[in-house]
C-alpha positions as CSV (number, residue, x, y, z in Angstrom):
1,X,-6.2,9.9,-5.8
2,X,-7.6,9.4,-2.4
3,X,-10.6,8.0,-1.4
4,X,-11.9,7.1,1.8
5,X,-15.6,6.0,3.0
6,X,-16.0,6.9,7.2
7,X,-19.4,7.5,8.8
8,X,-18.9,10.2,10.6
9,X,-22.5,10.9,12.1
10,X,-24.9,8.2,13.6
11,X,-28.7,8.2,13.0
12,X,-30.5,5.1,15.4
13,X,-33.2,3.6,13.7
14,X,-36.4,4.9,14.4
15,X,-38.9,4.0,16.9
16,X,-41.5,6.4,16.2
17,X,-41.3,7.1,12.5
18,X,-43.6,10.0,12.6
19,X,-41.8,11.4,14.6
20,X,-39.5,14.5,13.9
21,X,-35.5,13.3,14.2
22,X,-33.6,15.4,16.5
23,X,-30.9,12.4,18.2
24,X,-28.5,12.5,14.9
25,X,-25.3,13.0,17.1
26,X,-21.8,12.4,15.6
27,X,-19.0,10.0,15.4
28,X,-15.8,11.5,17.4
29,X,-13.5,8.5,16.6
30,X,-14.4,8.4,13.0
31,X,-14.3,11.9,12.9
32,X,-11.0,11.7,14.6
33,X,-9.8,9.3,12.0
34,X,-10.7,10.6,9.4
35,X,-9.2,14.2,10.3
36,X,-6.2,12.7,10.6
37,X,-6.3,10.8,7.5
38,X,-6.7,14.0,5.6
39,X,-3.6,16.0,7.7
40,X,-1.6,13.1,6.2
41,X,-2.6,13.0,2.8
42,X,-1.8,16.9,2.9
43,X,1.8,16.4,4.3
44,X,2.6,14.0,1.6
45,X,0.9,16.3,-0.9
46,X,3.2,19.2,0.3
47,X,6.2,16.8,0.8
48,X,8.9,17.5,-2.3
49,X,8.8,14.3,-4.4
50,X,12.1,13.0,-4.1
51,X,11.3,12.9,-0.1
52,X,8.7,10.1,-0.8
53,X,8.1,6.8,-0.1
54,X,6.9,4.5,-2.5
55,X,6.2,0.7,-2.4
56,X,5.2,-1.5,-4.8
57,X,3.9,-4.9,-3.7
58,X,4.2,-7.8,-6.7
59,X,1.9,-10.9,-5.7
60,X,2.9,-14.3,-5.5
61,X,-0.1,-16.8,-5.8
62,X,-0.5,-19.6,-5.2
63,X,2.8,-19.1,-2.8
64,X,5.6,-21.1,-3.3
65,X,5.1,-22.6,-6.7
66,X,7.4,-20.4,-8.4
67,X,4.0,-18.1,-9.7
68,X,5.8,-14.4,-9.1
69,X,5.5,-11.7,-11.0
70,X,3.2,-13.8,-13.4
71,X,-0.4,-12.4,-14.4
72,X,-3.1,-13.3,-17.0
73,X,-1.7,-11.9,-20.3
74,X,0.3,-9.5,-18.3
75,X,4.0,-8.6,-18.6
76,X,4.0,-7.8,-15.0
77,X,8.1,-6.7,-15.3
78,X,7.8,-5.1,-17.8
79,X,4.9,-2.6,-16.2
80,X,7.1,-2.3,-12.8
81,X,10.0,-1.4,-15.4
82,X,7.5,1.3,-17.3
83,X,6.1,2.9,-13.9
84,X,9.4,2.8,-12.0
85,X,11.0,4.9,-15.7
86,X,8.0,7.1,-15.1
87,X,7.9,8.0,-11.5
88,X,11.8,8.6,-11.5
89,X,10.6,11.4,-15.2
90,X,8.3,12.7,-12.3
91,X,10.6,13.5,-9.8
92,X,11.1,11.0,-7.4
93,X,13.9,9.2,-6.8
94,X,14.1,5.5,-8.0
95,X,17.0,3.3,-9.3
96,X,15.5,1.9,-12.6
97,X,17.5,-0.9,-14.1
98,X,18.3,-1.1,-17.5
99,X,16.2,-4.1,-18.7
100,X,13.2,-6.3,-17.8
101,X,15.7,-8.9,-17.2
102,X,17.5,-7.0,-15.1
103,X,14.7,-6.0,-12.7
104,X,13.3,-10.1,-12.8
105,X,16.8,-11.0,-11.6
106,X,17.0,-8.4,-8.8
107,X,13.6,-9.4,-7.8
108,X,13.6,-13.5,-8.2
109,X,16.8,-13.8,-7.6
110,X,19.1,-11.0,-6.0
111,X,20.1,-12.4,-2.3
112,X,17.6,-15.0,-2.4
113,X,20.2,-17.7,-1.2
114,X,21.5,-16.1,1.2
115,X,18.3,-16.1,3.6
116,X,16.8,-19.6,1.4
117,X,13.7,-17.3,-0.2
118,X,11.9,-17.8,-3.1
119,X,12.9,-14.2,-4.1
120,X,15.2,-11.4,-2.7
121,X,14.6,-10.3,0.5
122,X,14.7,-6.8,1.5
123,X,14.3,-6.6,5.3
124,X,14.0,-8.9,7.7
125,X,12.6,-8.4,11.4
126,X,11.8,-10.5,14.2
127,X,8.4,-12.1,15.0
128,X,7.5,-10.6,18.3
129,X,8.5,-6.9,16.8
130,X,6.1,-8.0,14.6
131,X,3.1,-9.4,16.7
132,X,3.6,-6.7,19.3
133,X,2.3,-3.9,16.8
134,X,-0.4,-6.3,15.1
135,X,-3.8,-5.1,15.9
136,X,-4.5,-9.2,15.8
């Protein structure tokens, strides 16, 4: 599910309070964002499964002090195992490996050396691609 929160009308406070409102006038760029926030959730609702992209983010906190993938109480692998299993049942495709050890050492480990991470790394780009498209 969805959900999104835009105001798409403006009301200015009033002046005269007994006064009856008639200078309610609406929002085009939040009515323009938010139109086309709903034409793309509709083409990735019609878009076949298997056509979908899917990322799953795993947080590393405090950085650097070899904290990934670990929770409260949580078997974090273990639930990326389960969901990646039962998004590839629903149709999409996804290479699950075949244990919870097997998906920690792709993750923690995988070509980690190479590029002297903490974990694997799956792209890499450079910083002014980067800043250029940053709204910052």
């Amino acid at each position: 599910m969805y959900i999104t929160s835009i105001i798409i009308c403006y009301n200015p406070p009033l002046r005269f309070p007994w006064r009856i409102r008639s200078d309610i006038f609406n929002e085009m760029e939040r009515i323009d964002r938010l139109a086309d926030r709903i034409r793309k959730l509709v083409t990735l609702r019609r878009m076949p499964r298997s056509d979908r992209k899917i990322g799953i983010t795993i947080f590393n906190f405090p950085p650097n002090s070899g904290a990934m993938g670990s929770a409260a109480h949580l078997n974090v692998f273990r639930s990326v195992l389960n969901t990646l299993t039962a998004l590839k049942k629903a149709g999409y495709v996804v290479d699950v490996p075949p244990s919870v050890e097997a998906l920690r050492e792709a993750l923690l480990v995988g070509n980690s050396e190479r590029y002297g991470a903490e974990a694997n790394v799956h792209a890499t780009f450079r910083l002014m691609t980067t800043s250029r498209g940053s709204p910052i």
